[in-house]
N, C-alpha and C positions, 0 to 999 in steps of 0.2 A: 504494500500500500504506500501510494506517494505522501510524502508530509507536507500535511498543509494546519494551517494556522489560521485563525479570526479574529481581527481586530475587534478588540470588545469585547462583555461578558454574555450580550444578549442573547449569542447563539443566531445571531442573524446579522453579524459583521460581516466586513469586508475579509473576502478569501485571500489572502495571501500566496503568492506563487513558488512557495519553498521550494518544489523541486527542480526548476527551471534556475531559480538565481542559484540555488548552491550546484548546479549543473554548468550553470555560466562561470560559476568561481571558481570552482576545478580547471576548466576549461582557461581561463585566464590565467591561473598560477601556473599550469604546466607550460604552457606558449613564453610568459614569464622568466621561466628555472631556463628553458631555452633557452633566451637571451637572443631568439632568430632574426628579430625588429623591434621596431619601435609601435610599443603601443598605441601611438596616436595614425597608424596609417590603416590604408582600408582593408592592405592586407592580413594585419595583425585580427582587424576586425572580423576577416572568413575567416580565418583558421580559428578563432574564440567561436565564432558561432557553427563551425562545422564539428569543432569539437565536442560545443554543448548539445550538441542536436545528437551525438554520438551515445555519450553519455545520459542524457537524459532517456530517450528511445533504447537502451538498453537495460529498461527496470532501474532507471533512476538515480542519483549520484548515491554514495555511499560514504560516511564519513571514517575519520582515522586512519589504520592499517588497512582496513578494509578497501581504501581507493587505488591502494599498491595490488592486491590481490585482484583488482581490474583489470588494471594495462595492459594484461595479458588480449585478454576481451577486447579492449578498446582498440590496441595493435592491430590484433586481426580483421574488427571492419572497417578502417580506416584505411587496409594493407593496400599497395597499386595492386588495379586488375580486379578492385569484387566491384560488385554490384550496391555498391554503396550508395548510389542515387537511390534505388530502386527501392532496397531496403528502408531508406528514409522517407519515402511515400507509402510503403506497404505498413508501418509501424504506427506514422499519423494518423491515416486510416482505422485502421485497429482502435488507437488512443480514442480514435472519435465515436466509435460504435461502443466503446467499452464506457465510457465517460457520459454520452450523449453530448460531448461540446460544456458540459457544466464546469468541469475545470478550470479553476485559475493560470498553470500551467499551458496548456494547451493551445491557445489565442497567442502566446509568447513565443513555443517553440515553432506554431506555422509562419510567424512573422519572422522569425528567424529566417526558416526553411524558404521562403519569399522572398528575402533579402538576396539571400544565396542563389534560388535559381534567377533573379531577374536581371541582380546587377553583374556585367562585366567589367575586370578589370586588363589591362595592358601587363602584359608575363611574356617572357621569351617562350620562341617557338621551339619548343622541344623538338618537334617533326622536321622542320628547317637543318637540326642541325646534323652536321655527317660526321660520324664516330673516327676520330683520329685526324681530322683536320681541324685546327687553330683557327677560328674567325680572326680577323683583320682589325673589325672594330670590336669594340667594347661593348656593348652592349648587343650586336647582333639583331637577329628579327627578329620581330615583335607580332606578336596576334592577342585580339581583345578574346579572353576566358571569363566562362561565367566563376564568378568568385567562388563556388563551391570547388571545384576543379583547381583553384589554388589553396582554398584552404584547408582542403583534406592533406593535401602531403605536410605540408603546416603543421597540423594537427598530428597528424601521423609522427611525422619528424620529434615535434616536441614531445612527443610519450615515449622514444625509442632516447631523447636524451636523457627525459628523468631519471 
């Protein structure tokens, strides 16, 4: 069961979205301990929300020791080559017929998942490049990526440095 909290005694507070922000805060420590970028850019900002979208969609963050006994988890659907789109639309889904949409959670992590399929950002062209020759320039080609596609190696990356 996700933890959720109510502002108030009356039992008829505001829902609090515990599992999403301490999903976002694991998610932001690990990228973090990385030291991959700077916080304030947009990419720092896919890799926190493809992370959280990871973790939350996989039964939820977990606190203490218990986040180490993860990464294992988290590694593998994060890894190049799964179906990690898919999964993250097959999992919302689910979230949404289990919950009926009533969660405070839920509306956070599709806005996420929104964020990530709609905006692209500018990332070298992996496909461009040829194995064993030196570019010229610095920077190399360039192709607009939808953020999620940059922030999963991100994400990935940062739980293989923790």
């Amino acid at each position: 069961m996700r933890p959720e909290s109510k502002n108030g005694t009356s039992g008829e507070g505001l829902l609090v979205p515990m599992a999403w922000m301490y999903a976002e805060y694991i998610a932001d420590e690990l990228l973090r301990t990385g030291d991959l970028m700077p916080p304030t850019t947009l990419e720092f900002r896919a890799g926190r929300d493809a992370l959280a979208l990871t973790i939350f969609l996989s039964d939820g963050a977990v606190g203490g020791a218990r986040v180490v006994a993860r990464l294992d988890e988290w590694l593998a659907l994060t890894a190049y080559n799964t179906r990690w789109r898919e999964w993250v639309c097959r999992r919302l889904d689910q979230l949404q017929e289990r919950e009926d949409g009533n969660g405070p959670d839920l509306p956070l992590a599709r806005t996420a998942w929104r964020w990530l399929e709609e905006t692209e950002l500018l990332a070298a062209d992996l496909d461009a490049v040829v194995p064993g020759v030196v570019p010229e320039v610095e920077d190399g080609p360039q192709v607009w990526t939808p953020a999620w596609q940059l922030g999963l190696p991100l994400g990935h990356l940062a739980i293989t440095l923790f």
